[in-house]
MDAnalysis code that builds the backbone (N, CA, C; Angstrom):
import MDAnalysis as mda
import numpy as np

u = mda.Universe.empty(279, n_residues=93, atom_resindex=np.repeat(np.arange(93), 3), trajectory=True)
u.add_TopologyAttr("name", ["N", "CA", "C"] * 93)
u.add_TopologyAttr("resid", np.arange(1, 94))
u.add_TopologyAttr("resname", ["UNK", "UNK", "UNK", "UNK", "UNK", "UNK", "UNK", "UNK", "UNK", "UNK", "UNK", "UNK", "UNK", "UNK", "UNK", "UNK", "UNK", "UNK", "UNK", "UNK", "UNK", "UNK", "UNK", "UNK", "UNK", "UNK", "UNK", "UNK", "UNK", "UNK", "UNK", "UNK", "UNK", "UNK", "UNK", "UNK", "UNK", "UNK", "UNK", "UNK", "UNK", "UNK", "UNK", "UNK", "UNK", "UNK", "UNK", "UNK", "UNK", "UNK", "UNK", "UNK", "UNK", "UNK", "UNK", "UNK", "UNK", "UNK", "UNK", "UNK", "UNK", "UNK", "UNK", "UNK", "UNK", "UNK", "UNK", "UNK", "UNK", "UNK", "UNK", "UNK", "UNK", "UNK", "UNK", "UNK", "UNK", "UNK", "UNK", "UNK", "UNK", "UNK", "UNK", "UNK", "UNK", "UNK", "UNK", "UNK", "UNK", "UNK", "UNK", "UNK", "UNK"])
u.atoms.positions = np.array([
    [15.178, 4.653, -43.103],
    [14.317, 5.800, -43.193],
    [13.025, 5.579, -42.411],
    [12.218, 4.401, -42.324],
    [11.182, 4.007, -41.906],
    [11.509, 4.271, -40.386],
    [12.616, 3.947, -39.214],
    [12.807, 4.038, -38.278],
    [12.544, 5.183, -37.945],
    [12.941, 6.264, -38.900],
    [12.923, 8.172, -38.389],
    [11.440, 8.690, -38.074],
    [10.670, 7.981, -39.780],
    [9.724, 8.501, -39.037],
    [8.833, 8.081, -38.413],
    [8.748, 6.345, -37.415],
    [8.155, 6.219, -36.525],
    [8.626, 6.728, -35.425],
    [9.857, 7.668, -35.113],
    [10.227, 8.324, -34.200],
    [9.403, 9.193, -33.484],
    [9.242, 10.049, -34.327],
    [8.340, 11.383, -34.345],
    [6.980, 11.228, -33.808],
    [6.322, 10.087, -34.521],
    [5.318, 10.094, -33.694],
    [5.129, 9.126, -32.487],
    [5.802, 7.723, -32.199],
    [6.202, 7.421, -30.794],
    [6.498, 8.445, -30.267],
    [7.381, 9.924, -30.298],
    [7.901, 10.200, -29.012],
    [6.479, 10.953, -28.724],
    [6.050, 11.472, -29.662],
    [4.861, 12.572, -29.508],
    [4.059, 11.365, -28.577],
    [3.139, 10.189, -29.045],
    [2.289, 9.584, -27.963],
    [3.344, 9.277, -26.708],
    [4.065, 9.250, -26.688],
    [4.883, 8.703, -25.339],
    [4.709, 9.530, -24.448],
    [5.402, 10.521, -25.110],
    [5.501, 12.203, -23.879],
    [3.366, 12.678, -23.569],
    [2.232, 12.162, -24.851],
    [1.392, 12.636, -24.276],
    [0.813, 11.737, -22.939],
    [1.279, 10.028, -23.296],
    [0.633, 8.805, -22.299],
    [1.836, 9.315, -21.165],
    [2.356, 9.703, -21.112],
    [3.505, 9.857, -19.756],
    [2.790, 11.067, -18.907],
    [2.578, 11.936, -19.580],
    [1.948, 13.086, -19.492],
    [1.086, 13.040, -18.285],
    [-0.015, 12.111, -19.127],
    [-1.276, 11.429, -18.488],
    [-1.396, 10.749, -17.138],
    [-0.700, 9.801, -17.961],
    [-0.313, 8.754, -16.313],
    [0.519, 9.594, -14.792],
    [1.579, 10.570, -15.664],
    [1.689, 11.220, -14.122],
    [0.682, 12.150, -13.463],
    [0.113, 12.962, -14.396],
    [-0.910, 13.648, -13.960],
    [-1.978, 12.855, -12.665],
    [-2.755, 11.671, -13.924],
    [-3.354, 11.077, -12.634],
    [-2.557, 10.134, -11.150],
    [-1.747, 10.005, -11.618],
    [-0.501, 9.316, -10.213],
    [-0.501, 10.392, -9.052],
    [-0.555, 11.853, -9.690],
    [-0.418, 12.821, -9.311],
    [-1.363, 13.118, -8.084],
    [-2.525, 12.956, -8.921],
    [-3.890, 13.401, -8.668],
    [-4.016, 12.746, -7.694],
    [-3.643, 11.298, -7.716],
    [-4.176, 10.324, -6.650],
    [-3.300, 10.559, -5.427],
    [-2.329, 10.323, -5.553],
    [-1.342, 10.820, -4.526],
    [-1.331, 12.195, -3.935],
    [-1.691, 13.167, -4.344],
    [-2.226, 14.305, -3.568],
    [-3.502, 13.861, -2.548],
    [-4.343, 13.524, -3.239],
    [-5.897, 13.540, -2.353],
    [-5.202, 12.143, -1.350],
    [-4.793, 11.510, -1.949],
    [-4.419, 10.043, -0.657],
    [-3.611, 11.014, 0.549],
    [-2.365, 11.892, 0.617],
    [-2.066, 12.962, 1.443],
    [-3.040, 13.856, 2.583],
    [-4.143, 14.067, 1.556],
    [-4.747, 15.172, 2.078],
    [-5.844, 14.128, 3.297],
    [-6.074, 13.385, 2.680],
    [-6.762, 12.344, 3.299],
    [-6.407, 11.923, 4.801],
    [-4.994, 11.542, 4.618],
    [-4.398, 11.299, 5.820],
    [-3.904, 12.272, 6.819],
    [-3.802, 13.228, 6.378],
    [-3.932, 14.635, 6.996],
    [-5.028, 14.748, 7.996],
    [-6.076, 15.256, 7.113],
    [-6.991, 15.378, 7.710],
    [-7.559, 14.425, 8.965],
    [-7.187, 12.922, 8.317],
    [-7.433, 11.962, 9.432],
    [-7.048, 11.801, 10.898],
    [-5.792, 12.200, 10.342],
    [-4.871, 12.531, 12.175],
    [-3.664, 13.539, 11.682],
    [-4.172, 14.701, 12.715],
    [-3.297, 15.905, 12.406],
    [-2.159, 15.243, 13.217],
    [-1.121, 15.685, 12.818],
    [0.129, 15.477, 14.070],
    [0.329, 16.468, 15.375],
    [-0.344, 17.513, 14.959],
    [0.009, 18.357, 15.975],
    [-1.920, 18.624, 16.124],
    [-1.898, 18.971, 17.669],
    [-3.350, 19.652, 17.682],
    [-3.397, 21.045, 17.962],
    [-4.440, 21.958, 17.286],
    [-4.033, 23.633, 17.248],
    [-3.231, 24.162, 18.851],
    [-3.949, 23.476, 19.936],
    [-3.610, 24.117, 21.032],
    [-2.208, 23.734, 21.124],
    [-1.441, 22.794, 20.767],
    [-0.229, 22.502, 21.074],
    [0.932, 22.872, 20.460],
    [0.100, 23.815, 18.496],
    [0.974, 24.499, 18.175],
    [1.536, 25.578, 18.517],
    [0.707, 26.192, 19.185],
    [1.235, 27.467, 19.619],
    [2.265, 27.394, 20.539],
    [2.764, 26.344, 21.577],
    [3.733, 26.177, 22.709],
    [5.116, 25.662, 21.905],
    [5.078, 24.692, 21.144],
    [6.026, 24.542, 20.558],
    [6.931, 25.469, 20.036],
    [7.887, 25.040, 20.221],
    [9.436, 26.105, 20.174],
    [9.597, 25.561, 18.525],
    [10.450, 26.450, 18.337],
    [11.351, 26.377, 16.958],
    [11.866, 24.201, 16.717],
    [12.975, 24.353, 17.917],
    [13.326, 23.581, 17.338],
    [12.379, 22.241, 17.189],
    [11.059, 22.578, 18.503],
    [10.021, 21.204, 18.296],
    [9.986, 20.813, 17.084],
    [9.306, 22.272, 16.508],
    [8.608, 21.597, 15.817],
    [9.334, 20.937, 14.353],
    [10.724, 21.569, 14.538],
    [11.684, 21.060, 13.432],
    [11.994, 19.589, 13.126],
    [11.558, 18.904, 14.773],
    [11.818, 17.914, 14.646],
    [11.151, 16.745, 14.480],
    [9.518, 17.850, 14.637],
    [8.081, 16.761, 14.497],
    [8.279, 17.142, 12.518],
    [8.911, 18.194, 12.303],
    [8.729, 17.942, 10.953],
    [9.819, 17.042, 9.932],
    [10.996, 16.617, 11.114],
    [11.794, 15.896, 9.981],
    [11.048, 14.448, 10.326],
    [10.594, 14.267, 11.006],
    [9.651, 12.697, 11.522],
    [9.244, 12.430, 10.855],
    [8.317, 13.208, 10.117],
    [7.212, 13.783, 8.761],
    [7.869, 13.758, 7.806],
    [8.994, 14.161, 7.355],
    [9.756, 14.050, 6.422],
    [10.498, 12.412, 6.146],
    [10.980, 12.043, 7.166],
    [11.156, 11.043, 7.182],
    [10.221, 9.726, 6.710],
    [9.196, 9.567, 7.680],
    [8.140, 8.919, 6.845],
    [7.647, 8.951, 5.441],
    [7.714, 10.011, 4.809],
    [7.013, 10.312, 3.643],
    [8.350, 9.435, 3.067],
    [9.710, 9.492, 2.898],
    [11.269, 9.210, 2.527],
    [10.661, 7.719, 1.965],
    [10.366, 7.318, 3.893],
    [10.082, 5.582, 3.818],
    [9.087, 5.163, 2.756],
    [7.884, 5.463, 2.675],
    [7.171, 5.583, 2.043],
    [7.404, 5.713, 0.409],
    [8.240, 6.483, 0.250],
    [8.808, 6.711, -1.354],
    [9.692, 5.730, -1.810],
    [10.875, 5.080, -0.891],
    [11.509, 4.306, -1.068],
    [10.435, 2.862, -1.015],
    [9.475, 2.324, -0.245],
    [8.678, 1.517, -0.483],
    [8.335, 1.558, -1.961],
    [7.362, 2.701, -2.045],
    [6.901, 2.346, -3.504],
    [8.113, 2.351, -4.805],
    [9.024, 2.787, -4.753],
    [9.963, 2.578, -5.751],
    [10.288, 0.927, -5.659],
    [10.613, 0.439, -4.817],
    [11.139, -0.859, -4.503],
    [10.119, -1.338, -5.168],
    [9.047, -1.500, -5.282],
    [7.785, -1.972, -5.530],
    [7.741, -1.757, -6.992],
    [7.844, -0.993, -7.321],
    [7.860, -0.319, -9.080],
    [9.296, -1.041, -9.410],
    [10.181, -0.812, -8.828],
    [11.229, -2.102, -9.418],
    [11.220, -3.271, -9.549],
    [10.579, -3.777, -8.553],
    [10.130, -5.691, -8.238],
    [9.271, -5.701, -9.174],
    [8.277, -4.668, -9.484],
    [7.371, -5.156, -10.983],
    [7.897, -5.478, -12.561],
    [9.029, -4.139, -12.131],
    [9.726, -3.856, -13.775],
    [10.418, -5.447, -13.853],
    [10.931, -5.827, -12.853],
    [12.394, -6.645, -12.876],
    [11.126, -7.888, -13.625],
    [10.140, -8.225, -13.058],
    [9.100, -9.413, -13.209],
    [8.907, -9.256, -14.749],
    [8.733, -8.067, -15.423],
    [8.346, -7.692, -16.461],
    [9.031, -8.078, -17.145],
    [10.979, -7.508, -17.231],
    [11.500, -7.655, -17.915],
    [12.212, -8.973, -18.514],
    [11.755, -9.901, -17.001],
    [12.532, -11.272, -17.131],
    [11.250, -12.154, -17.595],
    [10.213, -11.422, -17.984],
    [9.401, -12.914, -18.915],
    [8.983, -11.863, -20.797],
    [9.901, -10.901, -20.504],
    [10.002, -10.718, -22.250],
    [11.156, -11.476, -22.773],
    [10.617, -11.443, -24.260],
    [11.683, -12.539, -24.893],
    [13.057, -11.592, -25.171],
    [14.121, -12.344, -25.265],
    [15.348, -11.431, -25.173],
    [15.337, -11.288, -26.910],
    [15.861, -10.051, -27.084],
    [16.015, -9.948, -27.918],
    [17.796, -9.811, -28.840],
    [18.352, -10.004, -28.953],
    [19.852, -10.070, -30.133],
    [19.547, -9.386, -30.936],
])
């Protein structure tokens, strides 16, 4: 019985600290975007206008691509932490 109802309220703080933490992950990772944006446009105004369809389809899968690399980095990274994590808790039976 004791298990049920520490359920209820673990899931409640879980879902609000999850909540949280993506929000600001969020937060940060937007403005880090906008940042680099701004820093070096990929295209400059005068050169958008000449670009054809398929240019620019392909300056945007480049863009797409990178961001990919980038995501797969940090996951790899969030795994190499978890894996560190999980192999110096005590095992449990």
């Amino acid at each position: 019985m004791s298990q049920r109802d520490g359920f209820g309220n673990g899931f409640v703080i879980g879902s609000i600290v999850g909540g949280v933490i993506g929000g600001v992950l969020g937060a940060l990772l937007t403005n880090r975007g906008e940042q680099q944006s701004v820093a070096e446009p990929l295209i400059e105004p005068e050169q958008q206008i000449k670009l054809t369809t398929e240019e620019s389809m392909e300056i945007a899968r480049h863009s797409l691509e990178a961001k990919i690399a980038q995501l797969n980095s940090a996951i790899d990274d969030v795994r190499q932490q978890l894996e560190t994590v999980n192999s110096n808790s005590p095992e449990q039976d």
